[in-house]
C-alpha positions in Angstrom: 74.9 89.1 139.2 71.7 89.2 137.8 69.4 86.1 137.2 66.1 85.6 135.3 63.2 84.9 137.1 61.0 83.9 134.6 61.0 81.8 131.3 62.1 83.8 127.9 62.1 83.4 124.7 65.0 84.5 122.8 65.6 85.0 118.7 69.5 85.3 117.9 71.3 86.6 114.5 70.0 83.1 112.4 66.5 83.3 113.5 66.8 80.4 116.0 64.7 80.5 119.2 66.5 80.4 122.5 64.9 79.4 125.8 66.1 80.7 129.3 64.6 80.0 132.3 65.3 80.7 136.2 68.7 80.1 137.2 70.0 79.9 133.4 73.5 80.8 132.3 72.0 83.8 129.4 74.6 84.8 127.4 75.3 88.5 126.7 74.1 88.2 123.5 70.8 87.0 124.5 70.9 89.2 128.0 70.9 92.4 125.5 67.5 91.4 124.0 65.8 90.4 127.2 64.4 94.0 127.8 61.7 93.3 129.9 63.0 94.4 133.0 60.5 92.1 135.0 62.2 88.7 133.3 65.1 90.0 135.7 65.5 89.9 139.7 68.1 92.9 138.9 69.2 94.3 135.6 72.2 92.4 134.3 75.3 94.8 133.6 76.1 94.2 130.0 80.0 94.5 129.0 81.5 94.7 125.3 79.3 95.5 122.5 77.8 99.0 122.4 74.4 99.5 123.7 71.8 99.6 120.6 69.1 102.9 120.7 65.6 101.6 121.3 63.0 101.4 118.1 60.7 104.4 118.6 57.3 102.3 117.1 56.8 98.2 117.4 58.4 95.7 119.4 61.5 96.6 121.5 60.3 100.4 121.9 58.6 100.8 125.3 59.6 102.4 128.5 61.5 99.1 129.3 63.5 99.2 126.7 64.2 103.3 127.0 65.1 102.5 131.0 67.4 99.9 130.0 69.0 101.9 127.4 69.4 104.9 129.6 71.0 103.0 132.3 73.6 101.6 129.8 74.3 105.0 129.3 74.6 106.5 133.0 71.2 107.9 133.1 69.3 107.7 136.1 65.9 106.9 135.5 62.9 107.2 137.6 60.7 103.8 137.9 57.4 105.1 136.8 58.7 106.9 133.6 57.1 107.0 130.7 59.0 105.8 127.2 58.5 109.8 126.0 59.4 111.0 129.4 62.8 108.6 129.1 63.4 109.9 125.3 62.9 113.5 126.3 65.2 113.2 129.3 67.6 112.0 126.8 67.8 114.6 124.4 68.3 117.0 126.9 71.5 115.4 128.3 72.5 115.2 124.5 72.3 110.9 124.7 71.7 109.9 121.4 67.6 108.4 120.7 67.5 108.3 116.8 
């Protein structure tokens, strides 16, 4: 299971900031928006709700956020790849990015 290792900061659907720190029970909810993959000792495996595709500008849109996408979907990707390299890698499989 995975765990945090570091302290987040966490917005849900009213606005309201959430804090989770090492060893805290996140709840999927907030899990989904942690997308730093460094917050994590291991990526958490995400059930129910559908996966949501990354923003391509701003926050949320970097190769974290492309990785962890990817993976929800079944798509290997390599440590060191870029957020094009991800979205390009995409398309070719036919995963939706847009």
């Amino acid at each position: 299971m995975a765990a945090l290792i570091s302290t987040v900061h966490v917005f849900d659907e009213d606005g309201i900031a959430h804090v989770f720190g090492p060893g805290a029970e996140v709840p999927d909810w907030a899990a989904r928006k942690i997308t730093n993959p460094k917050a994590w000792d291991e990526l958490p495996e995400l059930k129910g709700e559908e996966v949501e595709i990354p923003a391509r500008g701003g926050a949320g849109s970097g190769a974290g956020a492309w990785a962890d996408y990817a993976k929800a979907k079944g798509f290997e990707v390599p440590a060191d790849a870029s957020r094009d390299e991800i979205i390009e890698a995409l398309d070719a499989e036919g995963i939706p990015t847009a």
